[in-house]
Biotite code that builds the C-alpha atoms (Angstrom):
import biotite.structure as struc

atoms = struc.array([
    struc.Atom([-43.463, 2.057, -34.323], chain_id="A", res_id=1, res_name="UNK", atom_name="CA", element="C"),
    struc.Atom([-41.700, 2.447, -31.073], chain_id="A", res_id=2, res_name="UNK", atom_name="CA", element="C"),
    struc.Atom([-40.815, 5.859, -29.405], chain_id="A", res_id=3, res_name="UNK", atom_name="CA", element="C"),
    struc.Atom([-37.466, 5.613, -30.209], chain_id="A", res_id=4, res_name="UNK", atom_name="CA", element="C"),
    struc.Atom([-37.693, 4.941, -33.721], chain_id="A", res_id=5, res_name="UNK", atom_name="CA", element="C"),
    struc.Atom([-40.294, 7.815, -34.219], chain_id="A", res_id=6, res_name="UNK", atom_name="CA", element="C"),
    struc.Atom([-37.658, 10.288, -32.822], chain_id="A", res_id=7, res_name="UNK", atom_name="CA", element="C"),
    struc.Atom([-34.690, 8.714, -34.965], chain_id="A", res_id=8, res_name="UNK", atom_name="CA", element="C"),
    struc.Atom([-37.076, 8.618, -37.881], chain_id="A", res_id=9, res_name="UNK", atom_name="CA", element="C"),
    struc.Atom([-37.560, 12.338, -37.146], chain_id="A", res_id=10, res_name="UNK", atom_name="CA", element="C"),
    struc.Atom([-34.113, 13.331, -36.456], chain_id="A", res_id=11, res_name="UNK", atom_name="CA", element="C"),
    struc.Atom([-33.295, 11.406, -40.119], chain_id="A", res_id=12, res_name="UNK", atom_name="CA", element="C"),
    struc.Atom([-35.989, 13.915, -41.835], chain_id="A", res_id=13, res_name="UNK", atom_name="CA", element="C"),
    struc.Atom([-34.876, 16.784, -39.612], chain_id="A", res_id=14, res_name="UNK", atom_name="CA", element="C"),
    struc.Atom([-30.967, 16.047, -41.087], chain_id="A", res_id=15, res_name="UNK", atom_name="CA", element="C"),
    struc.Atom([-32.876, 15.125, -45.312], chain_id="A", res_id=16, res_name="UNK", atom_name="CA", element="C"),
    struc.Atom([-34.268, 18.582, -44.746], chain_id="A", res_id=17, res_name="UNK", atom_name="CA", element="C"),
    struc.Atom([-31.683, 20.379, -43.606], chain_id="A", res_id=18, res_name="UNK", atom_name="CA", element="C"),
    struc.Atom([-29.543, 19.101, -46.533], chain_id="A", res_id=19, res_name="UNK", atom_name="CA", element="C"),
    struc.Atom([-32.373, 20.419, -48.998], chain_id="A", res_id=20, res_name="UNK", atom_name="CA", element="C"),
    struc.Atom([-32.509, 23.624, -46.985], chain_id="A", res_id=21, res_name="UNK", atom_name="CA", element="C"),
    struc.Atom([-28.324, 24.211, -47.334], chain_id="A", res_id=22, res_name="UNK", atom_name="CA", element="C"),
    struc.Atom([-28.233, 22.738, -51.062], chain_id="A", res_id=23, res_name="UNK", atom_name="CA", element="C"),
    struc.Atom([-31.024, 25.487, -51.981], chain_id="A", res_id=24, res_name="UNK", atom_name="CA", element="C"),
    struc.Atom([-29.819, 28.331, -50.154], chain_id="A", res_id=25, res_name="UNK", atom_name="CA", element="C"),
    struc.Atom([-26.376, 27.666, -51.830], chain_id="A", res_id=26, res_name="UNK", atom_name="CA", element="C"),
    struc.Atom([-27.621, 27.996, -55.423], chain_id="A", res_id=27, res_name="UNK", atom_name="CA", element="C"),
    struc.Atom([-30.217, 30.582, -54.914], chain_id="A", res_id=28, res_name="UNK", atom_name="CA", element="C"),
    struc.Atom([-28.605, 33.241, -52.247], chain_id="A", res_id=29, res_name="UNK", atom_name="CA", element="C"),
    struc.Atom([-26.717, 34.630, -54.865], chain_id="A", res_id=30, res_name="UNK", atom_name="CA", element="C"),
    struc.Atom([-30.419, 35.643, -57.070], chain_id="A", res_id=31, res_name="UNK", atom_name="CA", element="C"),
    struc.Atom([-32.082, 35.930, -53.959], chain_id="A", res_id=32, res_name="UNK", atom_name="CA", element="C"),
    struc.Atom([-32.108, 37.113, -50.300], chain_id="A", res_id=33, res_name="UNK", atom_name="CA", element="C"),
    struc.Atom([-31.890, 34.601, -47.822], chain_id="A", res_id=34, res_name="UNK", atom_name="CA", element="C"),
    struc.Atom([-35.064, 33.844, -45.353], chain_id="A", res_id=35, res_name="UNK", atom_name="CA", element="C"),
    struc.Atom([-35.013, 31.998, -42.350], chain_id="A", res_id=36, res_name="UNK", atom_name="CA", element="C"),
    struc.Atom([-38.487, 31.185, -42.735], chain_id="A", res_id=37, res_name="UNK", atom_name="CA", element="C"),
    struc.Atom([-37.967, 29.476, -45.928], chain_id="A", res_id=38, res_name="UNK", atom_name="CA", element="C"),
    struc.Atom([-34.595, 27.925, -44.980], chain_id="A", res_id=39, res_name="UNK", atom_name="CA", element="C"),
    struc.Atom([-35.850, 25.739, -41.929], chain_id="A", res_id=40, res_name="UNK", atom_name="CA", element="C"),
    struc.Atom([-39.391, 24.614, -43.666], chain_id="A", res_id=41, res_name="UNK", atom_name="CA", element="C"),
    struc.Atom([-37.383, 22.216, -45.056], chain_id="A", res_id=42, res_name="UNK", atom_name="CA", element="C"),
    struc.Atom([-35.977, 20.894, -41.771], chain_id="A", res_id=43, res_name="UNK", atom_name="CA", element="C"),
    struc.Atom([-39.125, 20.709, -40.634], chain_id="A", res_id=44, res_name="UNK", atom_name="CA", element="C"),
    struc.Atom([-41.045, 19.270, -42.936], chain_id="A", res_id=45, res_name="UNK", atom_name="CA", element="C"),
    struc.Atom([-38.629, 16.134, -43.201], chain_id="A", res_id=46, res_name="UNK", atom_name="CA", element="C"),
    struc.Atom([-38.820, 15.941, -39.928], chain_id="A", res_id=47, res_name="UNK", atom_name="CA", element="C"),
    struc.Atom([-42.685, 15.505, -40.052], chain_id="A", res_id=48, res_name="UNK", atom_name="CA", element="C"),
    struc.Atom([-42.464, 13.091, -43.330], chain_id="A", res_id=49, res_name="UNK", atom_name="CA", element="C"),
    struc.Atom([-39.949, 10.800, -42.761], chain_id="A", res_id=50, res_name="UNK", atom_name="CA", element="C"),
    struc.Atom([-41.613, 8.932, -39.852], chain_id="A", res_id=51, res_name="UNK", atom_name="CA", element="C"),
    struc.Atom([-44.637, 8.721, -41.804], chain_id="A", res_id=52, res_name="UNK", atom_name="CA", element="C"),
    struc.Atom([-42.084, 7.370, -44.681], chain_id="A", res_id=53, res_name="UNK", atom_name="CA", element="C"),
    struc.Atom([-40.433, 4.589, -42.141], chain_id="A", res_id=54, res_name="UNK", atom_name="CA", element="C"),
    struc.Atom([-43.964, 3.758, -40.984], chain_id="A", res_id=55, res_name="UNK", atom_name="CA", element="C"),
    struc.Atom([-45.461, 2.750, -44.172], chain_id="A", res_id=56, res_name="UNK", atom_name="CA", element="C"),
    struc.Atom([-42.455, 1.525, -45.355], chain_id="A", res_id=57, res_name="UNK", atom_name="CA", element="C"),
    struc.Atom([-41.150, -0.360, -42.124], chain_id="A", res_id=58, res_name="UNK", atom_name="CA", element="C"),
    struc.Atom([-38.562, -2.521, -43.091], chain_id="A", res_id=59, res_name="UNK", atom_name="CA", element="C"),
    struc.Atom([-36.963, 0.447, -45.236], chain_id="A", res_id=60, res_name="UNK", atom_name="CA", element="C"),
    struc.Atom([-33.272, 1.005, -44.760], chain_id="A", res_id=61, res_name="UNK", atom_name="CA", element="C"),
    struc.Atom([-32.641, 4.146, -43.446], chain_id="A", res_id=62, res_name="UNK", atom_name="CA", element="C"),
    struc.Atom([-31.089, 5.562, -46.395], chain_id="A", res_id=63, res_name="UNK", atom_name="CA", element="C"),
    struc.Atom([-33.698, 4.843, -48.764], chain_id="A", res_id=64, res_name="UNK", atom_name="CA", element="C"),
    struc.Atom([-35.657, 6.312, -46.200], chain_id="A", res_id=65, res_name="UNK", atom_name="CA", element="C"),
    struc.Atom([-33.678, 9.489, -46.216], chain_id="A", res_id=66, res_name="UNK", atom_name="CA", element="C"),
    struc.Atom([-33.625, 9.957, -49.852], chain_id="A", res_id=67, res_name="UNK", atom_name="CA", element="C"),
    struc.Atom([-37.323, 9.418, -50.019], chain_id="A", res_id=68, res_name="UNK", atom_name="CA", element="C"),
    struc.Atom([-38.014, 11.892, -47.356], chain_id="A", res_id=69, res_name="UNK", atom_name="CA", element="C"),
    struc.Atom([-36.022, 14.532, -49.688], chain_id="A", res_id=70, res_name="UNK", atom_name="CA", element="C"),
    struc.Atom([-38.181, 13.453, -52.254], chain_id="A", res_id=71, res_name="UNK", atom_name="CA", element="C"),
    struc.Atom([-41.214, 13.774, -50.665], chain_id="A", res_id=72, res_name="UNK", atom_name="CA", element="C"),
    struc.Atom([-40.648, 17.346, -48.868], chain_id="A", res_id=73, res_name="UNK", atom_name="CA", element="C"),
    struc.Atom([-39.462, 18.412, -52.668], chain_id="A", res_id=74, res_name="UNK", atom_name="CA", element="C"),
    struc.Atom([-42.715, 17.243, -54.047], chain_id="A", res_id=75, res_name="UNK", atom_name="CA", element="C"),
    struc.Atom([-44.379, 18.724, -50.686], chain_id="A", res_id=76, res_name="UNK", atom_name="CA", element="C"),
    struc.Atom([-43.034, 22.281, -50.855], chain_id="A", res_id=77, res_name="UNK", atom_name="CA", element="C"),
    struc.Atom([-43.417, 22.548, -54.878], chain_id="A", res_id=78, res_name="UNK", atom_name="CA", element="C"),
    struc.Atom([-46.681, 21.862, -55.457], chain_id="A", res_id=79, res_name="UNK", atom_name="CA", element="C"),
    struc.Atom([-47.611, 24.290, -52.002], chain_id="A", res_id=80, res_name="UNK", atom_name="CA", element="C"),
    struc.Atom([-45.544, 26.936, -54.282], chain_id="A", res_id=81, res_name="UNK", atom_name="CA", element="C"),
    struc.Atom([-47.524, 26.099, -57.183], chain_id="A", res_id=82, res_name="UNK", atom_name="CA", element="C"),
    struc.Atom([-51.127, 26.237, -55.383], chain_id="A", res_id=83, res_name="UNK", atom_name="CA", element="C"),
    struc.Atom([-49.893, 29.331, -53.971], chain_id="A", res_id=84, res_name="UNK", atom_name="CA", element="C"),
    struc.Atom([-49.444, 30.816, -57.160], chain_id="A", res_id=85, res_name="UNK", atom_name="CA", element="C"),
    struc.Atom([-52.347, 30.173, -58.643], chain_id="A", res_id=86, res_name="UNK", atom_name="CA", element="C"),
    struc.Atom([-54.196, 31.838, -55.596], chain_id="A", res_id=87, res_name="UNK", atom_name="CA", element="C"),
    struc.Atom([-52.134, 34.839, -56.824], chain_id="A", res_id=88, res_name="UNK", atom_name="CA", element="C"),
    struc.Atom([-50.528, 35.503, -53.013], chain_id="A", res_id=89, res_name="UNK", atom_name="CA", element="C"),
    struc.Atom([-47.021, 34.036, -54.406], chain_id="A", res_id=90, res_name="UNK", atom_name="CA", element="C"),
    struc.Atom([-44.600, 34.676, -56.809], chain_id="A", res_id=91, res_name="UNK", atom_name="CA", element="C"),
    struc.Atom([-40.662, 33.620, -56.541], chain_id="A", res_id=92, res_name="UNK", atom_name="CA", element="C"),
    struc.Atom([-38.633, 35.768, -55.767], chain_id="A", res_id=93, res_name="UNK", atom_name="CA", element="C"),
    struc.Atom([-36.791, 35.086, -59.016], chain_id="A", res_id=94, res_name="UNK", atom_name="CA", element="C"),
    struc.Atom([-38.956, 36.622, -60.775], chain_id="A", res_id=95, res_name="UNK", atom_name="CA", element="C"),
    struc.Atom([-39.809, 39.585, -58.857], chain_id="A", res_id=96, res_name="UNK", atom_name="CA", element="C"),
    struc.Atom([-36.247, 40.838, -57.679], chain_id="A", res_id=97, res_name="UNK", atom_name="CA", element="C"),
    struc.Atom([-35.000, 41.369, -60.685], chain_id="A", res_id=98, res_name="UNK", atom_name="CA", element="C"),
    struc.Atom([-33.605, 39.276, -63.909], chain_id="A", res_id=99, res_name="UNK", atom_name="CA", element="C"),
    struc.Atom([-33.436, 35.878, -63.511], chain_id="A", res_id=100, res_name="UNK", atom_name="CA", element="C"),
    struc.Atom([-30.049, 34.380, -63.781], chain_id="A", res_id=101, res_name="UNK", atom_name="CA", element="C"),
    struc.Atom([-28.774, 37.332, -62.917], chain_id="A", res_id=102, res_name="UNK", atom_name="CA", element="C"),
    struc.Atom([-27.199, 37.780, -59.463], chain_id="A", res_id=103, res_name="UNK", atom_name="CA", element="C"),
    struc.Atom([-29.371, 40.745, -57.447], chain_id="A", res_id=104, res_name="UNK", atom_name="CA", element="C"),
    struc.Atom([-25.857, 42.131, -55.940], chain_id="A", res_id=105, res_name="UNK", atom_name="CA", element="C"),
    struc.Atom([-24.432, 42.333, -60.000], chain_id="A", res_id=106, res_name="UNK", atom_name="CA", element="C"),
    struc.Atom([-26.462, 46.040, -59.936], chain_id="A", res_id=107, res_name="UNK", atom_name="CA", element="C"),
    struc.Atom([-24.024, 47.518, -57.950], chain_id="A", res_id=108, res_name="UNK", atom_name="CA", element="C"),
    struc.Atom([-21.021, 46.577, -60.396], chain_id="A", res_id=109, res_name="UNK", atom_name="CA", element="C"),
    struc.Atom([-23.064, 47.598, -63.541], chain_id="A", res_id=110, res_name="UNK", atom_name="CA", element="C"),
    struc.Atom([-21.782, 50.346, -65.726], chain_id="A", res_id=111, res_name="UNK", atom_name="CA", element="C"),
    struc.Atom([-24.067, 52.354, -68.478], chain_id="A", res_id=112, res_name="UNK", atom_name="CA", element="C"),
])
């Protein structure tokens, strides 16, 4: 693999990632606070992933390799959650800032 296709490879998992990262803060903002630190991982991992994608898979169009980098950094990032939890030093915040399926802001507007 060439220079320039690691970087495009790169910038393709940057741009997988960053649609992950903007799809999930969309649905869970309104349940949860946004974090920066969660909201580029993505990014960042896809970045890391999709060149190892392209390079395995070389003659990959670039769309399947986009799709399978969001696959991959969802599978990534899940089962680090999931270890995590199990070491007991994580728990979403879905379940720790209130009811789930329940907008946090929603308090404010609640009446006995």
């Amino acid at each position: 693999m060439m220079a320039d296709d690691l970087l495009e490879n790169a910038f393709l998992g940057f741009f997988a990632g960053l649609v992950v990262a903007v799809c999930g803060a969309y649905k869970d903002v309104p349940y949860e606070d946004f974090s920066a630190t969660t909201f580029w991982r993505s990014p960042l991992i896809g970045a890391l992933e999709a060149p190892v994608i392209a390079s395995v898979f070389p003659k990959a169009p670039d769309a399947l390799v986009f799709l399978s980098t969001i696959a991959v950094e969802r599978l990534t990032v899940e089962l680090w959650k999931v270890q995590r939890a199990r070491m007991g030093v994580y728990a979403p915040a879905k379940f720790t800032t209130g009811e789930w399926g329940k907008p946090h802001w929603s308090k404010i507007k609640e009446t006995a």
